[in-house]
C-alpha positions as CSV (number, residue, x, y, z in Angstrom):
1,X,0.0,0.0,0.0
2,X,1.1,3.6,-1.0
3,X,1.8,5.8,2.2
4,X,1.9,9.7,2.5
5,X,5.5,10.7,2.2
6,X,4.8,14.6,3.3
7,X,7.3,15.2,6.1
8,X,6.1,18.9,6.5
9,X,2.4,20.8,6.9
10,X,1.0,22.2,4.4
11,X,0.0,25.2,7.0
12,X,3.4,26.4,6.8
13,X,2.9,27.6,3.1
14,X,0.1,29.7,4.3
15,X,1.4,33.9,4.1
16,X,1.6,36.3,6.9
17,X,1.1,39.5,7.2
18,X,3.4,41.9,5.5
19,X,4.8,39.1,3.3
20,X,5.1,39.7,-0.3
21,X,3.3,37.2,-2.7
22,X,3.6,37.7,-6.8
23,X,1.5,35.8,-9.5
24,X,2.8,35.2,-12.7
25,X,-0.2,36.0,-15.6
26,X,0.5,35.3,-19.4
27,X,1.0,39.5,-19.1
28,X,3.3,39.3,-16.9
29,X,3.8,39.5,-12.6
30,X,0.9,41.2,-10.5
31,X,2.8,41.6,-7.0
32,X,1.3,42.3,-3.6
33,X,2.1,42.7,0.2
34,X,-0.5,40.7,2.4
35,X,-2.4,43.3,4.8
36,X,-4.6,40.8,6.7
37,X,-5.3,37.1,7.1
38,X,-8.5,35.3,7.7
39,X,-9.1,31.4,8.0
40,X,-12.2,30.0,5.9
41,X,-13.9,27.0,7.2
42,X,-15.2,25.4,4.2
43,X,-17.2,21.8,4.4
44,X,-15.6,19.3,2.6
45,X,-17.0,18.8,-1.6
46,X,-18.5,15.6,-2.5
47,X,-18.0,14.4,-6.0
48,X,-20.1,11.5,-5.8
49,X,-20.2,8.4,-7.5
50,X,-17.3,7.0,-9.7
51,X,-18.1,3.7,-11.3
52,X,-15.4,0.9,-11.3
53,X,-12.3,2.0,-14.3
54,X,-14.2,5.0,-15.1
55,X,-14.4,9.3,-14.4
56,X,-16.7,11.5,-13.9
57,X,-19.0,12.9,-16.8
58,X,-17.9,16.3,-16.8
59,X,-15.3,18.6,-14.8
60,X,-16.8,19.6,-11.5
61,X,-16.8,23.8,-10.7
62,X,-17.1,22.9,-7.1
63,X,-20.0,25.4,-6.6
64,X,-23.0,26.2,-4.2
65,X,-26.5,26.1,-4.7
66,X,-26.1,29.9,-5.4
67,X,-23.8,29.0,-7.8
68,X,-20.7,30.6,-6.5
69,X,-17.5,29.0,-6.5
70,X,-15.9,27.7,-3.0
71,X,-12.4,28.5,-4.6
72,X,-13.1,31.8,-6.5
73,X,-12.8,35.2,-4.1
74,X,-16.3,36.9,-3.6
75,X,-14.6,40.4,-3.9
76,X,-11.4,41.9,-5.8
77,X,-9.9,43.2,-2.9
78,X,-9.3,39.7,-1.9
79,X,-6.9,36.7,-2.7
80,X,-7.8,33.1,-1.6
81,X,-4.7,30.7,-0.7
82,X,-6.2,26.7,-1.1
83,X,-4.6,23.6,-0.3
84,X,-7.0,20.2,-0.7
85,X,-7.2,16.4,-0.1
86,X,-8.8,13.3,-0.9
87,X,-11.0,10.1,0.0
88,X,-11.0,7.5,-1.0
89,X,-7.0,7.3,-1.3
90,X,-6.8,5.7,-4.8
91,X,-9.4,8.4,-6.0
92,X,-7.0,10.3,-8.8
93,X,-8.2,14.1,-9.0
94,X,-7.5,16.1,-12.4
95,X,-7.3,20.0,-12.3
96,X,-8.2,22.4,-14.7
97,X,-7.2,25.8,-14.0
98,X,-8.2,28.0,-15.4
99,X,-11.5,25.5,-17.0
100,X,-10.0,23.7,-19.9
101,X,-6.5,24.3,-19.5
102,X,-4.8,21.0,-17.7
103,X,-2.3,21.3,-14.6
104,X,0.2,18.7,-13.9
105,X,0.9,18.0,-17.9
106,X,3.7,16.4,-18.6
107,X,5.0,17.7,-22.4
108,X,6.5,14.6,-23.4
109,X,3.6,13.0,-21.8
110,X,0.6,14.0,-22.8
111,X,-1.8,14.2,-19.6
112,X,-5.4,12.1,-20.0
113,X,-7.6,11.8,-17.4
114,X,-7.2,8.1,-17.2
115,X,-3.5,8.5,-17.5
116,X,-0.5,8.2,-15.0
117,X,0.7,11.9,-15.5
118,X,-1.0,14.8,-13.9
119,X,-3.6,13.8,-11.1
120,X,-3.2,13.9,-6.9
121,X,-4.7,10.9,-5.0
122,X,-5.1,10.5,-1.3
123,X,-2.0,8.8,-0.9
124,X,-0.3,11.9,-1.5
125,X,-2.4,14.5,-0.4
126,X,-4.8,12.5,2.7
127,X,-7.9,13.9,2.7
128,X,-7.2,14.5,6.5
129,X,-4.4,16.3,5.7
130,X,-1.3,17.4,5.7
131,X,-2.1,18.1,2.0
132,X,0.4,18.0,-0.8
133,X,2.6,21.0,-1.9
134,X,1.2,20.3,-5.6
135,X,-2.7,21.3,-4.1
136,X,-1.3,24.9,-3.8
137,X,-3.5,27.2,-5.3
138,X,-4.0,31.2,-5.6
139,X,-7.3,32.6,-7.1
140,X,-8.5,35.9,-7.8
141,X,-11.7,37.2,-9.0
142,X,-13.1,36.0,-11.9
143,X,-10.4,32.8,-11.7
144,X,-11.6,29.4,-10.0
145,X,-10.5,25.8,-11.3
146,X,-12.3,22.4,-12.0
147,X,-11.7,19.0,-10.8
148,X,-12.7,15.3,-12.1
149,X,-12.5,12.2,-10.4
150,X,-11.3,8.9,-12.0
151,X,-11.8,5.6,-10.1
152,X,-9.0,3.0,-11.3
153,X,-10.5,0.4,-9.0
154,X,-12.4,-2.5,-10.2
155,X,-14.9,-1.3,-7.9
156,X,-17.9,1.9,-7.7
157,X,-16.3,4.3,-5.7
158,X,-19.6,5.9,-3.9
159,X,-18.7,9.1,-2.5
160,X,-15.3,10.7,-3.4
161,X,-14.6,13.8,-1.8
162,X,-12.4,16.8,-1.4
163,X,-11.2,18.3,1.6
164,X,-10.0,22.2,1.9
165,X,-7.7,24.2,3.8
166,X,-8.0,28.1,2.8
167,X,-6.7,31.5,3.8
168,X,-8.3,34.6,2.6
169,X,-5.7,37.7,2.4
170,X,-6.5,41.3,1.6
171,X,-3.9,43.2,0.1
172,X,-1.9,46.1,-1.1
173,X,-0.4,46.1,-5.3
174,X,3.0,47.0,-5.0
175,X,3.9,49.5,-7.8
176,X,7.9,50.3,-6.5
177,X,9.4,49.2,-9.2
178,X,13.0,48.5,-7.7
179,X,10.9,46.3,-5.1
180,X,9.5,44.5,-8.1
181,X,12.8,44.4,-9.7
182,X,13.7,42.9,-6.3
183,X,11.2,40.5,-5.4
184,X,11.3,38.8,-9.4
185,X,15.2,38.0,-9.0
186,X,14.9,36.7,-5.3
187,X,16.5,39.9,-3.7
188,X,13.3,39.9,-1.5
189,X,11.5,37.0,0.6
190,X,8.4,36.6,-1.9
191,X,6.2,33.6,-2.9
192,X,6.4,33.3,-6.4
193,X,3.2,31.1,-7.6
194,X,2.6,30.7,-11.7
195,X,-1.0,30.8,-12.2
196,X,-2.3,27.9,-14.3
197,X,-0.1,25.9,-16.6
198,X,3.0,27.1,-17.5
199,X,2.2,25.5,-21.4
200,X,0.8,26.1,-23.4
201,X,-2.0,28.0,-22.4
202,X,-0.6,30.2,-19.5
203,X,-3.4,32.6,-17.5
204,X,-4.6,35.7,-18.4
205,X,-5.6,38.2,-16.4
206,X,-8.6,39.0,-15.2
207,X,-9.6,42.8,-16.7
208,X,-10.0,44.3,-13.4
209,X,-6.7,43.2,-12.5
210,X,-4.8,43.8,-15.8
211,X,-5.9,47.6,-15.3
212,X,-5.2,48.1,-11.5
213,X,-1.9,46.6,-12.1
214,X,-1.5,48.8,-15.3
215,X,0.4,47.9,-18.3
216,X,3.8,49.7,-17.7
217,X,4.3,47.2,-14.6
218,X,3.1,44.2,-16.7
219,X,5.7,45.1,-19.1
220,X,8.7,45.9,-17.0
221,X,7.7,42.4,-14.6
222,X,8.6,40.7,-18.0
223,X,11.7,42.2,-19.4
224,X,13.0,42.0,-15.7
225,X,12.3,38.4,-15.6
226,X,14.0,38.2,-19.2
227,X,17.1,39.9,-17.9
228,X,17.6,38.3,-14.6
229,X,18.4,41.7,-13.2
């Protein structure tokens, strides 16, 4: 039998105040100091039923009956920090984020969702907790992922389900561009987080970001990530 080989909690990843966080957008970095912290107690998701050797019909959105997204920020001013886990432990769990672009692709392996490249099971990421590094996810506004299910057992799994751990964080944009500079080439202490796949279909971002931001930072986040300095 697999075992869970995390030797530290996933809670450590969590930010603090003051800490500096950028997100790396097909446009380029978005960078931020945290203000304030809050904990989110958030019931764990059922996916339901997964028949024996088989997935689930569509991508779930992971959603209320109010359809709004546990994963997705309820306001701009905010950034939510997710870790998650599984049960049953064999369950494999694909992400899509953002919808319809894979994470976990190998490109000399193709991912599938019945394939051995690209999901998190509970042997890796117990739905108990700690939960795996590779759970890690940042969303904004407007930016939320999807998850399927795929059951490689020869029998029905009836109720798979996702456990999460989230942190809600308010925030400043930093706009310094020397701290920029600094915080892109590892000058500063700063968690550097690419949203969605890297290839080849990297995240854009959302408008209302794009234009706080502002194009001139976008730009020289880029060319000082070209440059190395």
């Amino acid at each position: 039998m697999q075992k869970s080989v995390l030797v530290e909690s996933h809670e450590s990843l969590f930010l603090e105040q003051g800490w500096l966080l950028a997100l790396g957008f097909y446009e380029g970095w978005a960078c931020f100091r945290i203000q304030h912290k809050e904990w989110a107690n958030l019931e764990p998701w059922s996916l339901g039923t997964v028949a024996a050797v088989s997935n689930l019909s569509a991508y779930n959105e992971v959603q209320d009956s109010s359809s709004r997204h546990y994963l997705e920020p309820h306001a701009e001013g905010l950034i939510y920090h997710s870790f998650w886990g599984v049960t049953p432990s064999a369950a494999r769990i694909y992400v899509q984020y953002p919808p319809r672009a894979d994470l976990g692709s190998v490109l000399s392996v193709p991912r599938t969702t019945t394939g051995d490249v690209g999901y998190i099971n509970g042997y890796k990421s117990p739905f108990d907790g700690p939960f795996s590094p590779a759970t890690e996810l940042f969303t904004v506004k407007e930016k939320y992922p999807q998850f399927q299910a795929y059951n490689p057992l020869n029998d029905s799994m009836y109720n798979v389900m996702l456990n999460f751990d989230q942190r809600h964080y308010s925030y400043t944009v930093i706009k310094d561009k020397e701290l920029i500079k600094d915080m892109l080439i590892g000058n500063r202490r700063v968690k550097k987080y690419t949203m969605g796949p890297a290839f080849p279909n990297a995240m854009n971002l959302p408008s209302w970001l794009k234009d706080d931001v502002g194009a001139d930072l976008l730009k020289y986040s880029l060319e000082v990530m070209e440059k190395g300095g």
